[in-house]
C-alpha positions in Angstrom: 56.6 -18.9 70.7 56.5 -20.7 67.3 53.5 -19.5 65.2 51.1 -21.8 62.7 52.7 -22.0 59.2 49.2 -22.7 57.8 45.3 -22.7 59.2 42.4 -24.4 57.9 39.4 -22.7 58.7 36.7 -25.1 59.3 33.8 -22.6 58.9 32.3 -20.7 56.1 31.2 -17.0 55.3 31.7 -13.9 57.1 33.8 -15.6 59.9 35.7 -17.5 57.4 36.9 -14.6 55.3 37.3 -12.8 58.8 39.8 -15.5 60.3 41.7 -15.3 56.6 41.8 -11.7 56.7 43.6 -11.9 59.7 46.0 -15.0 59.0 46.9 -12.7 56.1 48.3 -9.9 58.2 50.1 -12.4 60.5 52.1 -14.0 57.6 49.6 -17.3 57.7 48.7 -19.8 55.1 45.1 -20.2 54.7 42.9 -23.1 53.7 39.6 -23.1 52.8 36.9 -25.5 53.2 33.5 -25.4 51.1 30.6 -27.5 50.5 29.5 -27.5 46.4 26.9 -24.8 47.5 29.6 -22.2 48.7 32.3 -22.5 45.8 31.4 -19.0 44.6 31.5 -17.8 48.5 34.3 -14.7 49.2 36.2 -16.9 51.5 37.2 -19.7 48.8 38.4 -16.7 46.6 40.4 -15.2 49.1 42.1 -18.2 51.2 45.2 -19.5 49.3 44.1 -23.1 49.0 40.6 -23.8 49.0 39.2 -27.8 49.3 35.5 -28.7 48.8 34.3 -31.1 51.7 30.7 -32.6 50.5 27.8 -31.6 49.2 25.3 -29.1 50.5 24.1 -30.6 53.5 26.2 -29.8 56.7 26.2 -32.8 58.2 28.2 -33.9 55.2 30.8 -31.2 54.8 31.0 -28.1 57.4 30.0 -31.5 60.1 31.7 -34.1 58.5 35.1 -34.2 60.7 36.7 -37.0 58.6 36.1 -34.6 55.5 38.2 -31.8 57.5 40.9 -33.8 59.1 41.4 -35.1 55.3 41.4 -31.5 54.1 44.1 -30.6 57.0 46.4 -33.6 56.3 46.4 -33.1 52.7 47.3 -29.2 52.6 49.6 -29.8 55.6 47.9 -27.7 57.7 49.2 -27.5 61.5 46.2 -25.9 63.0 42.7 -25.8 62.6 40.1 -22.4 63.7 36.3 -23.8 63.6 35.2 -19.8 63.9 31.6 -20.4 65.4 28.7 -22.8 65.4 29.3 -26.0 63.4 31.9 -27.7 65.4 33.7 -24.7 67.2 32.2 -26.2 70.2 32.4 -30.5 69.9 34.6 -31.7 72.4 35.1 -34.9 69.8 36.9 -32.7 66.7 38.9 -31.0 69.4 40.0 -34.4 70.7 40.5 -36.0 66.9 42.7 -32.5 65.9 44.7 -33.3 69.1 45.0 -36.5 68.1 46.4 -36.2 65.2 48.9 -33.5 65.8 47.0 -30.2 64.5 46.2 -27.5 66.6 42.8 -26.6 67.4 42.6 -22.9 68.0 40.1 -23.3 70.7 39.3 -24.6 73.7 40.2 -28.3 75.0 38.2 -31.3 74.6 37.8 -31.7 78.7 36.8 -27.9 78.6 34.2 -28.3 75.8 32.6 -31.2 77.6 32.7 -29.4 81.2 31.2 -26.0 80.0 29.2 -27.1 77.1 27.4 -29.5 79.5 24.9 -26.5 81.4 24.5 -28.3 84.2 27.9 -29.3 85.2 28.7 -25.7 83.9 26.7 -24.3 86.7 28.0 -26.7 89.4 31.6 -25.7 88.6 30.8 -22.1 88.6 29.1 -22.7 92.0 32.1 -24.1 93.7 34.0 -20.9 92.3 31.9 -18.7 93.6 30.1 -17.1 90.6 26.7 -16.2 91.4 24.3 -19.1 89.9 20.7 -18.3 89.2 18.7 -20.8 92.0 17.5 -23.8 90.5 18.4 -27.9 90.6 21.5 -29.4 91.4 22.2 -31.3 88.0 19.5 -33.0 85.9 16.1 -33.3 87.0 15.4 -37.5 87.6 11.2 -37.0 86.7 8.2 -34.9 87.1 7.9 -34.9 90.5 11.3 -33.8 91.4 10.9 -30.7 88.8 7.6 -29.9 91.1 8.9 -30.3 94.5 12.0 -27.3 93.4 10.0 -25.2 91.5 7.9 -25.4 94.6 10.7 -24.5 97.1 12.4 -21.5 94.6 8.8 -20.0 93.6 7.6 -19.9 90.3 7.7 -18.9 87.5 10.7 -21.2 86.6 12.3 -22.1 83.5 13.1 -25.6 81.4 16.3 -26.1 79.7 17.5 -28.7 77.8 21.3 -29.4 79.2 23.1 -30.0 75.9 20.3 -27.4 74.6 20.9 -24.1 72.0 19.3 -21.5 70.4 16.3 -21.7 72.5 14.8 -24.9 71.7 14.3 -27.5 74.5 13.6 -24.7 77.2 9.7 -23.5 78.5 8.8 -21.4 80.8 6.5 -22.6 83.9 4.6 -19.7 85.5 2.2 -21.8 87.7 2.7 -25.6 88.7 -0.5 -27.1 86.5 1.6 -26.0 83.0 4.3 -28.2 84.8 3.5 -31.6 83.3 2.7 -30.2 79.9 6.1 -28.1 79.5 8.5 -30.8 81.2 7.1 -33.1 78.5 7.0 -31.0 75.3 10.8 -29.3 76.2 12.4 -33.0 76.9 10.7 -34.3 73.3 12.5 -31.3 71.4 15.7 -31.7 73.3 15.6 -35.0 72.3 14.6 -34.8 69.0 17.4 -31.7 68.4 20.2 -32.8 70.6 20.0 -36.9 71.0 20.2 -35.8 74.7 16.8 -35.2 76.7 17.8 -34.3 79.8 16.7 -31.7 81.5 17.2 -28.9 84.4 15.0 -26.0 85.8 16.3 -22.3 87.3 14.2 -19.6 88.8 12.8 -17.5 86.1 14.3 -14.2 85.7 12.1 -11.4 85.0 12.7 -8.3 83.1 16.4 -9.6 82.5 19.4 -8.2 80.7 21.2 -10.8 78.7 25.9 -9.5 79.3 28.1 -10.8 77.8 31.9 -10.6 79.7 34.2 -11.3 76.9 37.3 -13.1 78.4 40.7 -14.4 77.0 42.9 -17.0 79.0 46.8 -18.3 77.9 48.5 -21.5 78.2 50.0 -20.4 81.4 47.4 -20.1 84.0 46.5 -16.3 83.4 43.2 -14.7 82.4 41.6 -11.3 81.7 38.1 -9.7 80.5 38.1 -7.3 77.8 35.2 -5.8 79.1 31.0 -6.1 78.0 28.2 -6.6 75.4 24.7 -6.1 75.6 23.1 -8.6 73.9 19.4 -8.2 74.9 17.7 -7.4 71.8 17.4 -11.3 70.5 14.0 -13.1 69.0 13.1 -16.5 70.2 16.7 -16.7 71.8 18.7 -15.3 68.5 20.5 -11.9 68.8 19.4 -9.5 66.7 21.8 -6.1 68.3 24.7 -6.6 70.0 26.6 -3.0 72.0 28.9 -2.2 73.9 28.7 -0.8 76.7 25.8 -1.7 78.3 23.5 1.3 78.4 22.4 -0.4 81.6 26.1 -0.6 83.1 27.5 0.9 86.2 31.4 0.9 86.5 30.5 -1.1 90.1 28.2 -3.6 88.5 31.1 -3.6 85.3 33.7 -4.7 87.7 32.2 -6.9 89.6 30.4 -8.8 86.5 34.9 -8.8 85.0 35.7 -10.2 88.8 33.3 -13.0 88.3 34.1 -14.1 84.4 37.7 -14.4 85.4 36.8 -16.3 88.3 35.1 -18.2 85.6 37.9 -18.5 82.8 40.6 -19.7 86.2 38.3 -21.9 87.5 38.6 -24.3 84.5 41.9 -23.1 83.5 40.9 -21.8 80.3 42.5 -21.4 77.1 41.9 -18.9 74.7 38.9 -16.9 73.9 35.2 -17.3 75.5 32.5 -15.5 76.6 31.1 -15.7 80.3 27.4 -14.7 79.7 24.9 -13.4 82.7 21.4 -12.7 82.9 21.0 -9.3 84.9 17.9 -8.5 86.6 16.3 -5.1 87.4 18.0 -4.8 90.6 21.3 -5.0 88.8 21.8 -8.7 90.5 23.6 -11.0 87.8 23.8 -14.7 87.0 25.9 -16.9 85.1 24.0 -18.5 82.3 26.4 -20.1 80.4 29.8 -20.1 78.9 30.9 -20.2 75.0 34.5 -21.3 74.6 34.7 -20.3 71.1 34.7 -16.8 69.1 31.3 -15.0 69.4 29.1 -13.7 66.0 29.1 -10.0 67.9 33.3 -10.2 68.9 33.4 -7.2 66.4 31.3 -4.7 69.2 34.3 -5.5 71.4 37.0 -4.8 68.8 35.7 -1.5 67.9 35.5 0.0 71.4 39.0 -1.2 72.6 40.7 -1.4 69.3 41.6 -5.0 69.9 41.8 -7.6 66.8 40.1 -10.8 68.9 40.6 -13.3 65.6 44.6 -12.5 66.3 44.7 -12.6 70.2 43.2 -16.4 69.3 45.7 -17.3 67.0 48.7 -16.1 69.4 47.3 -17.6 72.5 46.8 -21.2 70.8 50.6 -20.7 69.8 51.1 -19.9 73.1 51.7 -16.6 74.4 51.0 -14.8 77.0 48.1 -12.6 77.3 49.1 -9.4 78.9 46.6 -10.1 82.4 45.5 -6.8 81.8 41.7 -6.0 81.8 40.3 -3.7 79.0 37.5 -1.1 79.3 35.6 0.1 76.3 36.5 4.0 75.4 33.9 4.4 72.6 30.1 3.1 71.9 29.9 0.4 69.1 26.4 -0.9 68.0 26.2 -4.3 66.0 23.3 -5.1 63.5 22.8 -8.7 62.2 21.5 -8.7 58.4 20.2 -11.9 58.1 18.4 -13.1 54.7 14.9 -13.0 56.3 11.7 -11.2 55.9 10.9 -9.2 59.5 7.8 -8.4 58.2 7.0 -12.6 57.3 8.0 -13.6 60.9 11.9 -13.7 60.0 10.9 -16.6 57.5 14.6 -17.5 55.2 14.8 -15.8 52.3 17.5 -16.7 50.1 18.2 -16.7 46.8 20.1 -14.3 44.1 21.4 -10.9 45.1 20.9 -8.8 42.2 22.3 -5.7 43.9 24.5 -5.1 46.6 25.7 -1.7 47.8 27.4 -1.6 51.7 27.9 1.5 53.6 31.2 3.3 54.1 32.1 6.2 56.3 34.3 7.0 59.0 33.0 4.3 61.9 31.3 2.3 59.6 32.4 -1.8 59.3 30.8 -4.4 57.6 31.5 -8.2 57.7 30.1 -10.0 54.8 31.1 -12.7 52.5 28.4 -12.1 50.3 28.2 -9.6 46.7 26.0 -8.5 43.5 25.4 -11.6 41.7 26.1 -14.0 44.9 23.4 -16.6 46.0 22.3 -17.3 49.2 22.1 -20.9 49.5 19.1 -22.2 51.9 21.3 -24.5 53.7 22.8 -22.3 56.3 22.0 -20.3 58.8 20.6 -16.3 57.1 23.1 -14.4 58.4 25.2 -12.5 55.5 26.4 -9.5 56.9 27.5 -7.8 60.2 27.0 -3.9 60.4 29.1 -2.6 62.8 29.3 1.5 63.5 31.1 3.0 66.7 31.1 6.3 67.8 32.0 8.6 70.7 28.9 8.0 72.5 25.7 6.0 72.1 23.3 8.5 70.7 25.8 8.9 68.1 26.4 5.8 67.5 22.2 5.3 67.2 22.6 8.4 64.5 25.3 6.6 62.6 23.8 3.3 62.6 20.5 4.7 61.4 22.0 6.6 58.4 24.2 3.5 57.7 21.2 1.4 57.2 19.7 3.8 55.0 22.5 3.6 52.8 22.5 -0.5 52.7 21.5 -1.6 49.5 20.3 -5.2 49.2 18.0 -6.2 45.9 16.5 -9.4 45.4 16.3 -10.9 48.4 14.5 -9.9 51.9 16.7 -8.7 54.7 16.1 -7.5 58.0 17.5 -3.9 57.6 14.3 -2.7 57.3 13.9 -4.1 60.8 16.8 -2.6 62.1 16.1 1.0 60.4 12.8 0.9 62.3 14.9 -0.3 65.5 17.2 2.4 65.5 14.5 5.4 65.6 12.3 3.4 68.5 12.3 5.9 71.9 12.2 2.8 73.8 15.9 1.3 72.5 17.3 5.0 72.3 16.7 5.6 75.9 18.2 2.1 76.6 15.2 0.7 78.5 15.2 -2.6 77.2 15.0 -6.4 78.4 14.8 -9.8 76.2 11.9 -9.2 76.2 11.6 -6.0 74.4 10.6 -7.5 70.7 7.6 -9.1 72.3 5.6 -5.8 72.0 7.8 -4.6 69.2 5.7 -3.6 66.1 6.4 -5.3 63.4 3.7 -4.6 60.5 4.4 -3.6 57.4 
C-alpha cells in the first residue's frame, strides 16, 4: 500500500481543518482551497499550501470543478477528499478526478450515480434483500399512477423528489384529495432545486426513528459496520443532535439493522466510507432510506464511542488497504450538538456576521470541531454550521450532564447561535428519557 504524498481538500471549515488535522498525523501534504470570503478561515492557516478558487459564491469556487482540478494539478496533488456536501457526492468530479489521474477519496462515479439516485437506490437494495419501506417501483409516470399506489399501500404516503435533499421536493399526503396539490407543489421545487423533477412515493412512516449504520468497505470486496447513530432530533429534515447509541436500541434490532447495511455496502461493492440510513418505526421494524457515500457531519459520535479516527480509515482505504472485516460496537455514550449561526428563537433564521468573543468548552470528554475564533466572520454564503460539540461519557445520563454543563460554558458574542437551543434541549424530560421521534421538535417549545 502506497499512501497519498499530498491531498487537496475540496471543502471548507470544520471538516476541512478536520481532514488536515488528520493528513498531519499521517505524514500528508495538505492543500487548501478557499473562496475570497474564507481567506481568514482556520483551515487556510493550517493546511501547508492554501489556493483561492473564486469568489464568494459556491457555484464559483467550493462548485467550480475546473477551479479544483486546476488547484490539484498545480500543487501536484495526487488525491482529492471533498469532506461533505458540495461535491463529496457528484458522480461527475469523481469521474473528472479519475480522469485525470488524482484520487478521489470517495466513492466511484457508477456508485454515486447508483445510490445517489433514491429510486434506483431502493431497487438495488430490494434485490439485496434489505428491507425497503412499501412504495413505487421507480418514478411515478403522472398523477394518476401516484393515486392508484397510495391507494393500494394506504395512506398517509410521502413525496420525494429522487435526486432530492435536505427535505425539499418531498410532501406528505394523508388523504387522497391533498394528492393533486402536493404531487404538483413537491415536483416544482424539485425542479426548481435539483434540475430534476421526478418523483416517487413510500408509505408514510409514523412516529419514526431516523439510524444511521455507519459502514466502511475496501478495495477488495470486504465490508463492515462500525456500529449506530441516532439522528432523530432534526428540524425540517436538518439534524440538530446526533448519539450514539440509540437510546431506542436493542442488541437484536443492533445486529440485525449492521446485517442489513453490510448487505448494503456488498451489494454495490462499495468503497470506503458511507452511511446506510433507516427509518425505524415503533414496532422496532426498520427501512432503508437512503445511502450517503461520503463522510457524515455527525462521524465524530462514532469516533468517540469506539475510539476510531473515521477521516484516517478513509484515507487508508482509498490507498487501498484492507479494512479489518471486523464489526465495532460502541462502549461509551457520545452526544453531538450542531452550533449553527442561527437564531432558535427567530425560526433558525442565519445569523452571521463578526464574532466578537469566542470561548469553547474543555474538560475531560469534551471535543469541539470548529474552524471559527474571536474576531472571525461568518460569511452569509455557507451553510451556519461553525462548530460541533461533541461530549462522551460512560453512560447517557452522563453524557446529558456533561453536555449540559458544556453548553453553559460555550461562549459565543456577537452573533446568534443555537446553544441556547441546545441548553434548553438537554434539560427537556422528554429527550432525557429517550422518547423521541423526528417528530419531536414539532411540539418543542421554542419561545423566548
Amino acid at each position: 500500500m502506497k499512501l497519498f504524498k499530498k491531498i487537496l481538500i475540496a471543502n471548507r471549515g470544520e471538516i476541512a481543518l478536520r481532514v488536515i488535522r488528520t493528513c498531519k498525523e499521517m505524514g500528508i501534504k495538505t492543500v487548501a482551497v478557499y473562496s475570497t470570503a474564507d481567506r481568514d478561515s482556520l483551515h487556510v492557516r493550517f493546511a501547508d499550501e492554501a489556493v483561492c478558487i473564486g469568489p464568494p459564491k459556491s457555484a464559483d469556487s467550493y462548485l467550480s470543478i475546473p477551479n479544483l482540478i486546476s488547484a490539484a494539478e498545480i500543487t501536484n496533488a495526487d488525491a482529492i477528499h471533498p469532506g461533505y456536501g458540495f461535491l463529496s457526492e457528484n458522480a461527475k468530479f469523481s469521474a473528472i478526478c479519475r480522469k485525470h489521474g488524482i484520487k478521489f477519496i470517495g466513492a466511484s462515479p457508477e456508485m454515486i450515480e447508483g445510490m445517489g439516485d433514491k429510486a434506483n437506490a431502493k431497487d438495488t437494495m430490494k434485490k439485496a434483500g434489505v428491507p425497503t419501506i412499501p412504495g413505487s417501483d421507480g418514478l411515478i409516470k403522472d398523477i394518476a399512477e401516484g393515486k392508484k399506489i397510495a391507494k393500494k399501500i394506504g395512506y398517509p404516503i410521502i413525496l420525494k423528489a429522487t435526486a432530492g435533499g435536505g427535505g425539499r421536493g418531498m410532501r406528505v399526503v394523508w388523504e387522497e384529495k391533498e394528492m393533486e396539490k402536493a404531487y404538483d407543489s413537491a415536483r416544482q421545487e424539485a425542479g426548481a432545486a435539483f434540475g430534476n423533477d421526478g418523483m416517487y412515493l413510500e408509505k408514510y412512516i409514523e412516529e419514526p426513528r431516523h439510524i444511521e449504520i455507519q459502514i466502511v468497505g475496501d478495495q477488495h470486496g470486504q465490508a463492515c459496520h462500525l456500529s449506530e447513530r441516532d439522528c432523530s432530533i432534526q428540524r425540517r429534515h436538518q439534524k440538530l443532535v446526533e448519539e450514539s447509541p440509540s437510546p431506542f436500541m436493542i442488541p437484536e434490532l443492533r445486529d440485525k439493522m449492521g446485517e442489513a447495511a453490510i448487505k448494503a455496502a456488498l451489494a454495490v461493492d462499495y468503497e470506503g466510507l458511507g452511511t446506510i440510513e433507516f427509518l425505524v418505526d415503533k414496532h422496532r421494524n426498520f427501512y432503508f432510506m437512503e445511502m450517503n457515500t461520503r463522510i457524515q457531519v455527525e462521524h465524530p459520535v462514532t469516533e468517540e464511542v469506539i475510539d476510531y479516527d473515521l477521516v484516517k480509515e478513509q484515507i487508508l482505504v482509498a490507498a487501498g488497504m484492507k479494512i479489518s472485516g471486523s464489526n465495532y460496537y460502541p462502549n461509551l455514550h457520545a452526544i453531538e450538538c450542531r452550533i449553527n449561526a442561527e437564531d432558535p428563537f427567530k425560526n433558525f433564521s442565519p445569523s452571521p456576521g463578526k464574532i466578537t468573543s469566542f470561548h469553547s468548552p474543555k474538560g475531560q470528554g469534551v471535543r469541539v470541531d470548529t474552524h471559527v475564533y474571536s474576531g472571525y466572520t461568518i460569511p452569509p454564503y455557507y451553510d451556519s454550521l461553525i462548530a460541533k460539540l461533541i461530549v462522551k461519557a460512560r453512560t447517557r445520563p452522563d453524557a446529558i450532564t456533561k453536555m449540559s454543563r458544556a453548553l453553559d460554558e460555550f461562549i459565543v458574542e456577537g452573533i446568534k447561535t443555537t446553544v441556547p437551543f441546545h441548553q434548553r434541549l438537554m434539560k427537556d424530560e422528554q429527550f432525557k428519557s429517550g422518547n423521541y421521534t423526528t417528530k419531536f421538535l414539532e411540539s418543542f417549545d421554542l419561545t423566548e
